[in-house]
C-alpha positions, 0 to 999 in steps of 0.5 A: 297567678299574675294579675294584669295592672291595667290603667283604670278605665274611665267609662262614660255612659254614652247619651243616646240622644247626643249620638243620635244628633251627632249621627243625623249631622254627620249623614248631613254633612257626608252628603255634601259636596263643594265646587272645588276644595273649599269646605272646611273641616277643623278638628281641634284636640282637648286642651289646645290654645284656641288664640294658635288655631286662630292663628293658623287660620287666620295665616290660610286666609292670607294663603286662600288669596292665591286661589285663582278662582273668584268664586272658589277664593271668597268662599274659603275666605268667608268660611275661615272668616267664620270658623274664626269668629266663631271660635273667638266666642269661645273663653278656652276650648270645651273640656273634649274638643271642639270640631267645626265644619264650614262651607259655602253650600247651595241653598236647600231649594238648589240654586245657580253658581253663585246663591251659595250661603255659608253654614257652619256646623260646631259639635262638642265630641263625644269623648276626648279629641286627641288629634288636630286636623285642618283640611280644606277639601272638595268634602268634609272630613267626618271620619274621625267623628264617626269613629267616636261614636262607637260605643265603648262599654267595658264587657268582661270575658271569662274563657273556662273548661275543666282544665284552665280558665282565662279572663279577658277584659274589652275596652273600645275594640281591643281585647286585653288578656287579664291572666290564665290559671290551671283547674288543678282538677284531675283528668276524666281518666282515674289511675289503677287501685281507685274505684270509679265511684271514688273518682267521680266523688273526688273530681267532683269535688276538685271541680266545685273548688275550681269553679268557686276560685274562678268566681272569686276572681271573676268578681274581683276583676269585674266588679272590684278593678274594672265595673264591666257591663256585660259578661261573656262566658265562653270555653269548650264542652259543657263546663262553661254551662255546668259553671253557670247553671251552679250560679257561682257567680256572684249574683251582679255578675251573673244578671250580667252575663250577655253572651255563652260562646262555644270555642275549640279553647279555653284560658288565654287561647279561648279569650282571644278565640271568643273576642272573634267570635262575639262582634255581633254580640258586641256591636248589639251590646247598646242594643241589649239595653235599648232592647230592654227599654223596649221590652219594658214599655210592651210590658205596661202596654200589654199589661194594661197598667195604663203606662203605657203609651205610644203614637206621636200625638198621643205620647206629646200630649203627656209629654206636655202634661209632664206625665212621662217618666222614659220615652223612646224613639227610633233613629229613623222617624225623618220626621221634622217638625215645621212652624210658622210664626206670624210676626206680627200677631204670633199666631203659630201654625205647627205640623209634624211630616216626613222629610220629603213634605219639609219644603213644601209646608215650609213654602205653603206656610209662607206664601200664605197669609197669616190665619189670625191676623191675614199679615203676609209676616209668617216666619217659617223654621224646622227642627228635628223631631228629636230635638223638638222631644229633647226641648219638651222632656227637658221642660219636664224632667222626662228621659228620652232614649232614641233607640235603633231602627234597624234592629229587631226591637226597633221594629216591634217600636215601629209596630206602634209608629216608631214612638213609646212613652213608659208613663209616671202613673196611670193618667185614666185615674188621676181624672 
């Protein structure tokens, strides 16, 4: 049998709370639109020299003074301007890459021709960045980012009937066919002169070497080539079930197992037939582990193991008081937390809304004397409900996992207003 030499796979764990973040922004800047081409995209790949991106821009600045409108020519100079000042902080380019998007973008409130600011957002890719772009457009360019964000895992498949079984390895969205072999296992139909029972005792046998030699296999790509985190076992009539209630597979693998498929072929055929049909298994696979993240914090809430907590207040609270071992949060809340800091006296008035409450708090708690000490000096900023959790768990060692809205798990965490926290101890006995 052939053994398929494959490059080792590196595969990073992705961070769920930095794929939340570069998420919400890139919706953010999805949504933007610039008078004219005038927002900036530049993606600049791992291991290029910042001093020639500088460079280059620092050329579209001169060619920038041929545009003819006023208003249009400033703005894609401020904007270059500031991607270059920007970059000259940095000493090399990050490890992955490094891409910004600037633009000179009405403010929040809205506003007339001309009230423009200039933002400029930096975010370190999730992995390597392979490729260069600059592109000054009436939008930015956030697809390639977007694209990162998928999530590559490496998921195994093992294709098996009676006759042969194949091995199929996914990385990112490509399936790859490891190998193939025959069962050498003899048909259903015995030949003349052999008595039934006879038959069956020999297949059966053929049978349990055939399933022991795919197992050792299957362990030896799966666990000892390529460490993959989910398993799919697919193949025609009853085999497939009969390998894996026989538990051949090594144990590590069998826990692994995310999926039984059935398909009209096994072998090399069967890989590529169950890789088509398991896309929604794999687009769930983060959701396998988000799903049981969810499931584990049920348990201690419905187990009354007192470790289990849930509701915003309630859950910063312990998070404050270091209590909290994992806490979870879907990636829909749209909360934003809002402060207001009285310059003079530091006095802080804090709250917690929805999107849509964001400016009007911000505007009530600047149009209003400060409460401790009546200056009219209070200095008003948001963040994102996850970022203000990210600042707080880092302070305490806490794990943050933001899970998915949208899917069944995410609604049953929804159920208890969309935040859970799994508790370090039962805090009613610490009292």
């Amino acid at each position: 049998m052939e053994k398929a030499q494959m490059g080792k796979i590196k595969i990073e764990k992705q961070d769920s709370v930095k794929i939340y973040k570069i998420r919400k922004t890139l919706e953010e800047l999805s949504k933007k639109s610039g008078r004219g081409t005038e927002l900036i995209t530049v993606y600049i790949p791992k291991g290029k020299q910042l001093h020639e991106i500088i460079g280059t821009l620092q050329q579209e600045q001169g060619t920038a003074d041929n545009i003819k409108s006023d208003l249009t020519r400033s703005h894609v100079v401020d904007s270059l301007g500031k991607v270059v000042q920007r970059l000259k902080l940095y000493k090399k380019t990050p490890e992955r890459g490094l891409v910004m998007f600037c633009g000179a973008l009405p403010p929040e409130e809205g506003g007339p021709l001309g009230s423009e600011v200039v933002k400029v957002w930096e975010i370190d890719p999730p992995k390597d960045l392979n490729q260069y772009l600059y592109r000054c457009d009436d939008h930015f360019h956030v697809d390639i980012l977007k694209d990162m964000l998928k999530d590559d895992n490496l998921i195994g498949f093992l294709a098996i009937d009676a006759k042969d079984a194949g091995w199929g390895l996914l990385h990112g969205d490509k399936i790859e066919v490891l190998a193939q072999t025959g069962s050498g296992v003899a048909g259903k139909h015995r030949q003349g002169g052999q008595s039934a029972k006879r038959f069956q005792k020999l297949r059966e046998m053929e049978l349990t070497y055939y399933f022991n030699r795919v197992a050792q296999t299957t362990r030896e790509y799966f666990i000892d080539i390529y460490p993959v985190k989910g398993l799919v076992i697919s193949g025609p009539g009853p085999t497939k079930e009969d390998f894996i209630n026989g538990n051949y597979l090594e144990y590590r693998l069998q826990n692994n197992i995310i999926a039984t498929i059935d398909s009209s072929y096994s072998g090399s055929e069967g890989i590529r037939e169950a890789f088509a049909k398991s896309s929604d298994i794999l687009g769930n696979f983060r959701l396998v582990e988000e799903k049981k993240l969810v499931e584990d914090l049920f348990r201690e809430i419905n187990g009354n193991t007192g470790k289990g907590s849930y509701g915003l207040k309630e859950v910063i609270e312990f998070l404050k008081n270091n209590v909290v071992e994992t806490l979870i949060i879907t990636d829909n809340t749209n909360l934003h937390r809002v402060e207001g800091k009285c310059k003079r006296c530091q006095h802080m008035q804090e709250e917690i809304v929805e999107r849509p409450q964001v400016i009007p708090k911000k505007t009530e708690y600047s149009n209003n004397p400060c409460p401790g000490c009546k200056a009219m000096e209070v200095e008003v900023n948001e963040q994102d409900i996850v970022d203000y959790l990210e600042l707080l768990s880092s302070k305490t060692g806490s794990k943050l996992e933001v899970v998915s809205g949208s899917a069944e798990h995410g609604n049953m965490l929804a159920s208890l207003g969309k935040i859970g926290a799994i508790l370090r101890y039962n805090p009613g006995h610490a009292k």
